[in-house]
Backbone as JSON, one array per atom type, in Angstrom:
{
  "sequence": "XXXXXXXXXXXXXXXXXXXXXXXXXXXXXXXXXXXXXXXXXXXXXXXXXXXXXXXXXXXXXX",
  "N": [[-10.2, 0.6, -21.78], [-9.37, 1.87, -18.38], [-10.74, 2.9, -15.66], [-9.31, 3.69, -13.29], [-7.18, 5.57, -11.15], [-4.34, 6.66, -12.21], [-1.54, 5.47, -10.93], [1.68, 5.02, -8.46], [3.82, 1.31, -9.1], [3.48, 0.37, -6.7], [2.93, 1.07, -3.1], [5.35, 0.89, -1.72], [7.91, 2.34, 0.17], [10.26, 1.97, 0.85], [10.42, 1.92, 3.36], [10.12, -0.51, 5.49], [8.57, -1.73, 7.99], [7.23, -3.58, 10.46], [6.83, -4.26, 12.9], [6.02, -3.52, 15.42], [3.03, -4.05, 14.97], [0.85, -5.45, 12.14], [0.73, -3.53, 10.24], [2.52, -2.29, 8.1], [4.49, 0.15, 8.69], [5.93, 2.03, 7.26], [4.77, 2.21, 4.09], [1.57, 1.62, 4.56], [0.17, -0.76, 4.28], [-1.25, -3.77, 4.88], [0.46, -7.14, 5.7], [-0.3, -8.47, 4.76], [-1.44, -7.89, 2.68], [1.15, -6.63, 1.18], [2.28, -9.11, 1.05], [0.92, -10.31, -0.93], [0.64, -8.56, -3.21], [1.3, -8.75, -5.99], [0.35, -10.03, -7.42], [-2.56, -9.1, -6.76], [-5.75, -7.78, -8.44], [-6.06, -4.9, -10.24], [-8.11, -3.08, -8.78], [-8.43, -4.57, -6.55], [-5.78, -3.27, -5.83], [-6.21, -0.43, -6.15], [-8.06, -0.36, -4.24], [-6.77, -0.44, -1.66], [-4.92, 1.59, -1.93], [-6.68, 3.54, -2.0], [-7.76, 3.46, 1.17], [-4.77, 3.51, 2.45], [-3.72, 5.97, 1.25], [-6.07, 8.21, 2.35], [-5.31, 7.14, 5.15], [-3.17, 8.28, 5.54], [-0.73, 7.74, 4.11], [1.92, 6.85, 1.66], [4.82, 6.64, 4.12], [7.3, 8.89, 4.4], [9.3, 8.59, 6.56], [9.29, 8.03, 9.32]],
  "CA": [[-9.36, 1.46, -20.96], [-9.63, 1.55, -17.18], [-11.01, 4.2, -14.87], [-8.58, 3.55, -12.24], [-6.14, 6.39, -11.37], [-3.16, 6.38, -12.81], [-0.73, 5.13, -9.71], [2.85, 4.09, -9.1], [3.43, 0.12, -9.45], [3.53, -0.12, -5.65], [3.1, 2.41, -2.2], [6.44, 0.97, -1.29], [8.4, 3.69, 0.15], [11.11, 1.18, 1.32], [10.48, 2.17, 4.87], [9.83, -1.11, 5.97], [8.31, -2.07, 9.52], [6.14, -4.39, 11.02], [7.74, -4.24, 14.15], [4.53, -3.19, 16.4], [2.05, -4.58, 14.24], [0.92, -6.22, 10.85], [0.84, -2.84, 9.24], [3.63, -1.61, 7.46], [5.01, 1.68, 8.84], [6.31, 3.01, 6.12], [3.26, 2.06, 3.09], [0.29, 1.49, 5.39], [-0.36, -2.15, 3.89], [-0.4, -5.04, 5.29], [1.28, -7.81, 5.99], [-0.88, -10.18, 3.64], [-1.34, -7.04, 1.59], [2.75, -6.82, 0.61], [2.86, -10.56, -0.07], [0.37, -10.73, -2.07], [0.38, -7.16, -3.92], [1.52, -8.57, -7.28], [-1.16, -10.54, -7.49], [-3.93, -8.43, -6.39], [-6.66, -7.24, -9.26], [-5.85, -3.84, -10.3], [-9.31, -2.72, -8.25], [-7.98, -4.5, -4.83], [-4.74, -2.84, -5.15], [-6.9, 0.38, -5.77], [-9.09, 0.27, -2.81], [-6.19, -0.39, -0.83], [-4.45, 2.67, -2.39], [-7.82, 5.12, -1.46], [-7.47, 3.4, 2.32], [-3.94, 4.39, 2.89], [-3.81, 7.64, 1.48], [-6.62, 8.44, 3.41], [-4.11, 7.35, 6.48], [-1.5, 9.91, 5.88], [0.26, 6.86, 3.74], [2.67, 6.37, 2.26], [5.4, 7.73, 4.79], [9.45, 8.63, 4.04], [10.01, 9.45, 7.84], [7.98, 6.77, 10.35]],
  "C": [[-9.98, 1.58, -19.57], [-9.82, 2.64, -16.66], [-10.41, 4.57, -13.98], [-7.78, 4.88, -12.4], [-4.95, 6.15, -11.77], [-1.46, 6.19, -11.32], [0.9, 4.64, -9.51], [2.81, 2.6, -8.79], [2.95, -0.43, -8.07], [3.33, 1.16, -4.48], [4.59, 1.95, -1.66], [7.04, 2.23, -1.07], [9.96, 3.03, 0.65], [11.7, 1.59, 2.88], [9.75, 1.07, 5.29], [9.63, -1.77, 7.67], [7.45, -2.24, 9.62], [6.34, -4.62, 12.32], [6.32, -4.45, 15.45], [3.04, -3.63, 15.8], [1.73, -5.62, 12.69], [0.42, -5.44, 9.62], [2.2, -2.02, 9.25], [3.88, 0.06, 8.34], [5.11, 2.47, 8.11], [4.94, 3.12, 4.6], [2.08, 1.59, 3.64], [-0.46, 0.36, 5.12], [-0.52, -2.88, 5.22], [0.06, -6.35, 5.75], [0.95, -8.74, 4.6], [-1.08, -9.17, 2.12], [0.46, -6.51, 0.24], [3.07, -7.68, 0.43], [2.47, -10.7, -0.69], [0.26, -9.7, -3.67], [0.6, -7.49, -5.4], [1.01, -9.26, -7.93], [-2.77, -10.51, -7.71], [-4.31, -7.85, -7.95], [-6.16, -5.99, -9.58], [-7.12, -3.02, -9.3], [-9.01, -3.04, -7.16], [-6.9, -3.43, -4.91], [-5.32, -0.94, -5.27], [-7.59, 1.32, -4.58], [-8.25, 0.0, -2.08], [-5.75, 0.91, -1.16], [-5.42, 3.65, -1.46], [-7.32, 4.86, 0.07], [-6.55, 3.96, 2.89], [-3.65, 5.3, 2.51], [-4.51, 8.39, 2.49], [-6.33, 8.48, 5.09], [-3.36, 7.66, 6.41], [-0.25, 8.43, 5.17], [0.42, 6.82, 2.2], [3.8, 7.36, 3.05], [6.85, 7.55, 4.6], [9.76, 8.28, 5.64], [8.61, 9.55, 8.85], [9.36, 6.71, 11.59]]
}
């Protein structure tokens, strides 16, 4: 059994934008982080998780 928090499958918030950069607007990923996400280890998609919470992510209303 895994120590990980218990998370939903994705930070998708389906506020998508990359517009100004190559992070997401809306889930604070990105770019290489949302293509690859279903992919990633349970432990990368983790420490990405702690990162954008930590930046006020994910956001309804960007």
């Amino acid at each position: 059994m895994s120590d990980l928090p218990i998370r939903p499958d994705t930070p998708c918030v389906a506020v998508c934008s990359t517009t100004f950069d190559e992070i997401c607007r809306g889930c604070g990923r990105s770019v290489w982080e949302v293509a690859h996400w279903v992919a990633m280890s349970a432990e990368a998609k983790e420490a990405v998780w702690q990162r954008i919470l930590a930046q006020g992510y994910p956001r309804r209303n960007t």
